[in-house]
LONU-902006 format. One record per residue (C-alpha): residue in one letter; x, y, z. Coordinates in nm, 3 decimals. Layout:
# LONU-902006
<pt residu="A" X="X" Y="Y" Z="Z"/>
...
END
This chain:
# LONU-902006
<pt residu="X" X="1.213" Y="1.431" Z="-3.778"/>
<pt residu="X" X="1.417" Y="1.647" Z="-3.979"/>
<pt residu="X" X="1.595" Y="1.449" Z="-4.241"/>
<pt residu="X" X="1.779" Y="1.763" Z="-4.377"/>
<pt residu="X" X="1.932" Y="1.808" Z="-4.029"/>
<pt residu="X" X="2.265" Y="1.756" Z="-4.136"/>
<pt residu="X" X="2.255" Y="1.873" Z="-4.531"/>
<pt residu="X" X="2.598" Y="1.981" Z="-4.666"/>
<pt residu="X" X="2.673" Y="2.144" Z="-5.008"/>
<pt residu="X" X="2.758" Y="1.883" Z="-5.247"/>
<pt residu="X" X="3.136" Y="1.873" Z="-5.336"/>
<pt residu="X" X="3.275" Y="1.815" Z="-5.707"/>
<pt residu="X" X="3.547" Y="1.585" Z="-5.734"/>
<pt residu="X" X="3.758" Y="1.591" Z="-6.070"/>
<pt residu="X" X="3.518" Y="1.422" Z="-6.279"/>
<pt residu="X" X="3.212" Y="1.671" Z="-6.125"/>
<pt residu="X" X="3.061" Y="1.346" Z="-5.991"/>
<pt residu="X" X="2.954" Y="1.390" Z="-5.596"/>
<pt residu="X" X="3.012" Y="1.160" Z="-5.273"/>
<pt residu="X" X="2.608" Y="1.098" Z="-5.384"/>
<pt residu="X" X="2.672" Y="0.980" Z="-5.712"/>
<pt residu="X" X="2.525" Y="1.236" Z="-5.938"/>
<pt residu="X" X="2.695" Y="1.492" Z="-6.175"/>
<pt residu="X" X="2.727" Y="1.799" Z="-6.231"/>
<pt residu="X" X="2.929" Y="1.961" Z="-6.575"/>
<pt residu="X" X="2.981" Y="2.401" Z="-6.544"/>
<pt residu="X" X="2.893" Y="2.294" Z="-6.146"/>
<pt residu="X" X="3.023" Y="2.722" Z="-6.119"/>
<pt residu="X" X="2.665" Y="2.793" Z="-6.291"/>
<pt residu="X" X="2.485" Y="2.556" Z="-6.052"/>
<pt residu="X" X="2.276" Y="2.774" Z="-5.764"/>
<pt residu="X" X="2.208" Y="2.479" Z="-5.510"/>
<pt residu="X" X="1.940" Y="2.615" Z="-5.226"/>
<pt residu="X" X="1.991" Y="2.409" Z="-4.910"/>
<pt residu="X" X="1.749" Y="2.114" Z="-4.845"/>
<pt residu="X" X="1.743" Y="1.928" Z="-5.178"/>
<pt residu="X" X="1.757" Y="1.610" Z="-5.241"/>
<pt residu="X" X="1.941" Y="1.488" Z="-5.600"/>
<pt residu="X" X="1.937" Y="1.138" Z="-5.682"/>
<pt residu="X" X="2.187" Y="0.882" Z="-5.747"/>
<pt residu="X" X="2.318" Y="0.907" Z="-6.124"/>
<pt residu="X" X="2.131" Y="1.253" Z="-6.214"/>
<pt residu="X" X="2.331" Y="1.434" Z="-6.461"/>
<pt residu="X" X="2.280" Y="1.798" Z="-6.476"/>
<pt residu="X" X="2.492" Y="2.045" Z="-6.758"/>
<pt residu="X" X="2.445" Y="2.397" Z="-6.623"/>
<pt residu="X" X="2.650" Y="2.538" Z="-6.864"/>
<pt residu="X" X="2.372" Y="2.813" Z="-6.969"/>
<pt residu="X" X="2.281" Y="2.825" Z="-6.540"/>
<pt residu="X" X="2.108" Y="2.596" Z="-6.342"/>
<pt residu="X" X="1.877" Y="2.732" Z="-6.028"/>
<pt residu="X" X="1.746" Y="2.438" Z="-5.777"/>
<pt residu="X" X="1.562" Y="2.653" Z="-5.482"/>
<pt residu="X" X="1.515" Y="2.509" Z="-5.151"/>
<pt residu="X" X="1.351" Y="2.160" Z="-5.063"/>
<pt residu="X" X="1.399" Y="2.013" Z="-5.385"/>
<pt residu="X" X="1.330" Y="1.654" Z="-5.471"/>
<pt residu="X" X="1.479" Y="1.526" Z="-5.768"/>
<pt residu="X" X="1.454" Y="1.142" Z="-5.766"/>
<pt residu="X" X="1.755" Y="0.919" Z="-5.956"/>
<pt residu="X" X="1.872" Y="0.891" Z="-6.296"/>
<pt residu="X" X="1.745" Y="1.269" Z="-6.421"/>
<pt residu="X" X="1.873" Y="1.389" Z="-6.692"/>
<pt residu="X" X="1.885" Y="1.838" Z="-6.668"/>
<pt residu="X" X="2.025" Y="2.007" Z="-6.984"/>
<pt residu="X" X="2.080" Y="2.385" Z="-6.984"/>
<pt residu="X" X="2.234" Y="2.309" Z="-7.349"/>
<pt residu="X" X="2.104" Y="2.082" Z="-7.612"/>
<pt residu="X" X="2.347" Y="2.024" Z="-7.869"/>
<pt residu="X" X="2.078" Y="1.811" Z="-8.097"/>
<pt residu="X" X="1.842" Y="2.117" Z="-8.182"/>
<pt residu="X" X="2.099" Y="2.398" Z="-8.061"/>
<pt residu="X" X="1.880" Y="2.514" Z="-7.766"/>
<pt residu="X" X="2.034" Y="2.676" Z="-7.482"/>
<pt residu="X" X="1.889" Y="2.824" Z="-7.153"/>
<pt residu="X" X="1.871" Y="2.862" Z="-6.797"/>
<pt residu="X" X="1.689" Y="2.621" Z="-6.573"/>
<pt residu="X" X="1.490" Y="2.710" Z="-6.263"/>
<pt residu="X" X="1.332" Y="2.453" Z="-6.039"/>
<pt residu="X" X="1.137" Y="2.650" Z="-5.781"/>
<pt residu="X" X="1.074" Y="2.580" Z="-5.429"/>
<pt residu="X" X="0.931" Y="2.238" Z="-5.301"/>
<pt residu="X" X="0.896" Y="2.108" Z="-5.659"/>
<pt residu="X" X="0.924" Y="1.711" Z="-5.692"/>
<pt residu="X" X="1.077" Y="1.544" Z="-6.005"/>
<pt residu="X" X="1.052" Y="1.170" Z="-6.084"/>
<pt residu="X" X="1.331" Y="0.963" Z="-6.108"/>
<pt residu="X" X="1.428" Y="0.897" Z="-6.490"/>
<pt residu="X" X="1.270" Y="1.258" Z="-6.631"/>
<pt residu="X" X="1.429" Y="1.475" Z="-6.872"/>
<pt residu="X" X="1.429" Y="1.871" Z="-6.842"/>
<pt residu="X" X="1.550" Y="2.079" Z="-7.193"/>
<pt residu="X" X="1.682" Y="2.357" Z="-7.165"/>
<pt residu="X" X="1.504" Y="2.748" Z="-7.110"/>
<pt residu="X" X="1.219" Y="2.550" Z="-6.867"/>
<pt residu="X" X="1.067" Y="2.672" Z="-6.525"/>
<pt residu="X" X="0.927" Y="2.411" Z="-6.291"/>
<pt residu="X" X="0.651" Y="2.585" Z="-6.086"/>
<pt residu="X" X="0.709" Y="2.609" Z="-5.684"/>
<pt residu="X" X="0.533" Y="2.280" Z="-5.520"/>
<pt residu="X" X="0.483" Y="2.115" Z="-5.812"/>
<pt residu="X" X="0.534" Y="1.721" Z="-5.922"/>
<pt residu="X" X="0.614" Y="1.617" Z="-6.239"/>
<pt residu="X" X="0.630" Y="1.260" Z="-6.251"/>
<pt residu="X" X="0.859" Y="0.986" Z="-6.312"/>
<pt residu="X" X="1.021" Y="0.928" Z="-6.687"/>
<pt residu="X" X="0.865" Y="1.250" Z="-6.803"/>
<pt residu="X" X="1.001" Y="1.500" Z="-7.093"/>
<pt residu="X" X="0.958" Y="1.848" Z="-6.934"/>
<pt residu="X" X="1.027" Y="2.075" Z="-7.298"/>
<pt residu="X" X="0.749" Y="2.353" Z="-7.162"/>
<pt residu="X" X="0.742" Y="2.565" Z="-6.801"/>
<pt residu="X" X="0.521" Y="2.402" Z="-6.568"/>
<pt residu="X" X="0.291" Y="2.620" Z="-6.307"/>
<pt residu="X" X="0.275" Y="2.666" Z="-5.959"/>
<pt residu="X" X="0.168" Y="2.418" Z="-5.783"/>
<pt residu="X" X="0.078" Y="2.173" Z="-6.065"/>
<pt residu="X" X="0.098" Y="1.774" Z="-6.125"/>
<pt residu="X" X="0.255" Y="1.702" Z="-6.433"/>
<pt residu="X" X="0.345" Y="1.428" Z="-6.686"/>
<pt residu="X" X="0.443" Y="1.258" Z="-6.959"/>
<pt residu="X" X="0.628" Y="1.259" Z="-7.302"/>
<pt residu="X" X="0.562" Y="1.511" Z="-7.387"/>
<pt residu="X" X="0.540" Y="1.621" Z="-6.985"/>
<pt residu="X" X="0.165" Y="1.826" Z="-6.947"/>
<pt residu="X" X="-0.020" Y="1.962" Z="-6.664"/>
<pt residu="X" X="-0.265" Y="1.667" Z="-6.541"/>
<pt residu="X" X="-0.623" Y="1.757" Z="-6.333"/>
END
């Protein structure tokens, strides 16, 4: 069973929020493949470009910042193909999540994570 059989394109509404109930601020610097999956309540700021390849998975309550305005980092965000992401994780801003890889839930991603990798914790490293 396919359960991407009838994906759509998210649609912003005036407060960037989608029929799915996540968010999306700068949603013009958002590159959505098709086949992912964004939880309920994720809030993503793409103001410095977010990238989200094909057959995503990123579980509820996420938290993706292109911009951080506490440090004054700034930087795009790729999430490569088939990559997994726990509900309740962080990702900072400038960071590559490797294609196929799982990082898991309530994690701080503030470094790139390989290619197929599993991945964790605060802060979020590459686990054996």
């Amino acid at each position: 069973m396919n359960r991407f059989k009838n994906w759509q394109r998210p649609k912003f509404d005036q407060n960037c929020l989608t029929r799915w109930h996540w968010m999306c601020q700068y949603h013009h610097n958002l590159k959505l493949a098709k086949n992912t999956d964004i939880g309920a309540f994720t809030y993503i700021n793409a103001k410095y470009q977010v990238i989200i390849e094909e057959d995503v998975q990123i579980g509820s309550h996420c938290s993706i910042y292109s911009e951080n305005t506490i440090d004054q980092t700034k930087g795009r965000i790729h999430i490569k193909k088939g990559a997994k992401i726990g509900s309740h994780t962080v990702i900072f801003p400038g960071v590559i999540i490797g294609e196929n890889s799982v990082v898991g839930a309530f994690s701080l991603v503030k470094a790139d994570i390989p290619d197929n990798t599993l991945a964790y914790g605060i802060p979020c490293k590459a686990r054996k």
